[in-house]
C-alpha positions in Angstrom: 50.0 -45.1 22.4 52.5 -42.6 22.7 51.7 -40.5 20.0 55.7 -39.2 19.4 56.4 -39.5 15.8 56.3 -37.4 12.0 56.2 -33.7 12.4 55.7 -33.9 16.7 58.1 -35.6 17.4 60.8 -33.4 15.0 59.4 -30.2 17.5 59.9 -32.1 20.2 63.6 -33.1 19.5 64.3 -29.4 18.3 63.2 -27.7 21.4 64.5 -30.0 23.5 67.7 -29.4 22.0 67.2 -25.7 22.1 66.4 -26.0 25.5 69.4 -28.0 26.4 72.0 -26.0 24.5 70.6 -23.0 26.1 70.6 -23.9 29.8 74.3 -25.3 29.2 75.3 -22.1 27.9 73.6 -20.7 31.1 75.4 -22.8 33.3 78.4 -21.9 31.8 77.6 -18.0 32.7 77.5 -16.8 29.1 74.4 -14.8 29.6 76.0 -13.4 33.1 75.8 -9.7 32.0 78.6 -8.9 34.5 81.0 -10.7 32.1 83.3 -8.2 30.3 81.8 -8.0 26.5 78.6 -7.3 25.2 75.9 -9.7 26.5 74.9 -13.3 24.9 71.5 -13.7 23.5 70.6 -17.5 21.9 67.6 -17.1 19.8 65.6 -20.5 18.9 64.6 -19.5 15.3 67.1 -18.2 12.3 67.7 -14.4 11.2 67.5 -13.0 8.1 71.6 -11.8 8.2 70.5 -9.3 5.0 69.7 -6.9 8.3 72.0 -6.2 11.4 71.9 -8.8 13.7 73.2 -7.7 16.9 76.9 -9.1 18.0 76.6 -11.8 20.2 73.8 -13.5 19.2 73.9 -17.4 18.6 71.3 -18.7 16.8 69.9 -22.6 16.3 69.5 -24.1 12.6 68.0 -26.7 11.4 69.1 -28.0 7.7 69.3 -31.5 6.0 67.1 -34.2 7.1 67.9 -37.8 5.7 66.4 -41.2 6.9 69.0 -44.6 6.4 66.5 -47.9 7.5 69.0 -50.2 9.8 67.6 -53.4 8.7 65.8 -54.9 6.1 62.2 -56.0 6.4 61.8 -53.5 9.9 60.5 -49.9 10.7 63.5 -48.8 12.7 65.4 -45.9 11.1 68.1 -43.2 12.0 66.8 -39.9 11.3 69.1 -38.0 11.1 69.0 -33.9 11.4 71.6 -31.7 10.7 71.7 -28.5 12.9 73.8 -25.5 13.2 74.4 -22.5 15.8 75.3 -19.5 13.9 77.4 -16.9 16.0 77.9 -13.2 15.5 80.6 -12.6 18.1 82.3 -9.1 19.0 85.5 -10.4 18.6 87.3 -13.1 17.4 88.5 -14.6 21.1 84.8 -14.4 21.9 83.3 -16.5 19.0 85.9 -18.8 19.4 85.9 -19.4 22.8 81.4 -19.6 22.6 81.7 -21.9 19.8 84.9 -24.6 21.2 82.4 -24.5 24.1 79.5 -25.8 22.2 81.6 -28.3 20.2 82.3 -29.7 23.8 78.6 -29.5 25.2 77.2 -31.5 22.5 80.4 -33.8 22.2 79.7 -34.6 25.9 82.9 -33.3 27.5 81.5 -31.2 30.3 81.3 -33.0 33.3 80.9 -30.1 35.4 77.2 -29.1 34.3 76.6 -32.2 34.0 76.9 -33.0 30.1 79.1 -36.2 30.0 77.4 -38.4 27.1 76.7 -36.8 23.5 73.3 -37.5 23.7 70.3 -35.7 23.7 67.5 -36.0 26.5 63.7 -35.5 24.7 61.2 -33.8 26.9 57.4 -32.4 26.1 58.3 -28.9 27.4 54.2 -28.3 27.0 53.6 -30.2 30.2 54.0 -28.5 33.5 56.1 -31.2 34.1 58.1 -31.9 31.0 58.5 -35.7 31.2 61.5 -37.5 29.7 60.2 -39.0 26.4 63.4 -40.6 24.4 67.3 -39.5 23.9 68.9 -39.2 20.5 72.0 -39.1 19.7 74.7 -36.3 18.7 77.1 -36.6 16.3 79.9 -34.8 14.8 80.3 -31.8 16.5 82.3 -29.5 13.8 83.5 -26.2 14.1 83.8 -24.2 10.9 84.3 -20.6 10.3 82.8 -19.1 7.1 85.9 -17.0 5.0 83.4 -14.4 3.1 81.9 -12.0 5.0 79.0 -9.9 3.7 78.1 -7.6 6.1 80.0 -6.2 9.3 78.5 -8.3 11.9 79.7 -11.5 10.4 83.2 -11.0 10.3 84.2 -12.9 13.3 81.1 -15.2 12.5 81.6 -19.0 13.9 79.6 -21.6 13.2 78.6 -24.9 14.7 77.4 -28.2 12.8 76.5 -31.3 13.8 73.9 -34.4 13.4 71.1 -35.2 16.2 70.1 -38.8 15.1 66.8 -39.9 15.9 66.6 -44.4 15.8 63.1 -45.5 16.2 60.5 -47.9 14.2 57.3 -47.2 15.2 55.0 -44.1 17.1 55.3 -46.7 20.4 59.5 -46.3 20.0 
């Protein structure tokens, strides 16, 4: 028994994606600190944007969850979570150049770090090995850029939404 589902399995699907987004970014050279603006951090957990948050920063949210069961009389399901990356760019050529490049990771359209599929790989990153558990799928990349800006650090702000869908039936899937 694999043991993957309910609340472990979520983690696992959003630090694999954190981990993913992350090392695509790094193989992109966005956290290359020879680059000429202020350096890219990508934090895993949300900010509270009533403070500064420093320019730059991307950050990973999760939102909406919502389950649709694919046929009747079974346990297999879409789970399906909605995520964002929040950016606070320096500029406006910045945030929309990190973001398009985002859109494009997770819509699969980066053959040259090796990101070709909108999918997502699922690994247990607490084994010294992380093995390859499941992939899920990623959907609807959409860029979006918010029109009232509260505080100073969010006026080139750029987000990214999209859906991760999880199908499985049962804690063996």
């Amino acid at each position: 028994m694999t043991n993957h589902f309910g609340g472990l399995r979520s983690r696992l699907i959003r630090e694999s994606l954190y981990q993913m987004l992350h090392d695509s970014l790094d193989d992109l050279d966005w956290f290359d600190t020879s680059r000429k603006h202020q350096p890219v951090q990508f934090l895993s957990t949300g900010v509270d944007d009533r403070e500064t948050v420093p320019l730059n920063t991307a950050v990973l949210v999760d939102w909406d969850f919502s389950e649709e069961y694919d046929e009747l009389g079974t346990l297999l399901s879409d789970h399906r979570q909605t995520y964002y990356v929040d950016f606070y760019p320096e500029n406006d050529a910045i945030g929309l150049h990190l973001v398009q490049d985002l859109k494009d990771i997770l819509g699969g359209r980066v053959s040259a770090i090796g990101r070709t599929k909108p999918h997502l790989p699922v690994y247990d990153y607490s084994q010294a090995t992380p093995p390859l558990l499941f992939y899920c799928q990623i959907e609807s990349p959409i860029v979006d850029r918010p029109t009232t800006f509260e505080r100073p650090w969010m006026r080139y702000m750029r987000t990214v939404r999209f859906d991760v869908v999880d199908t499985y039936g049962t804690d063996n899937d």
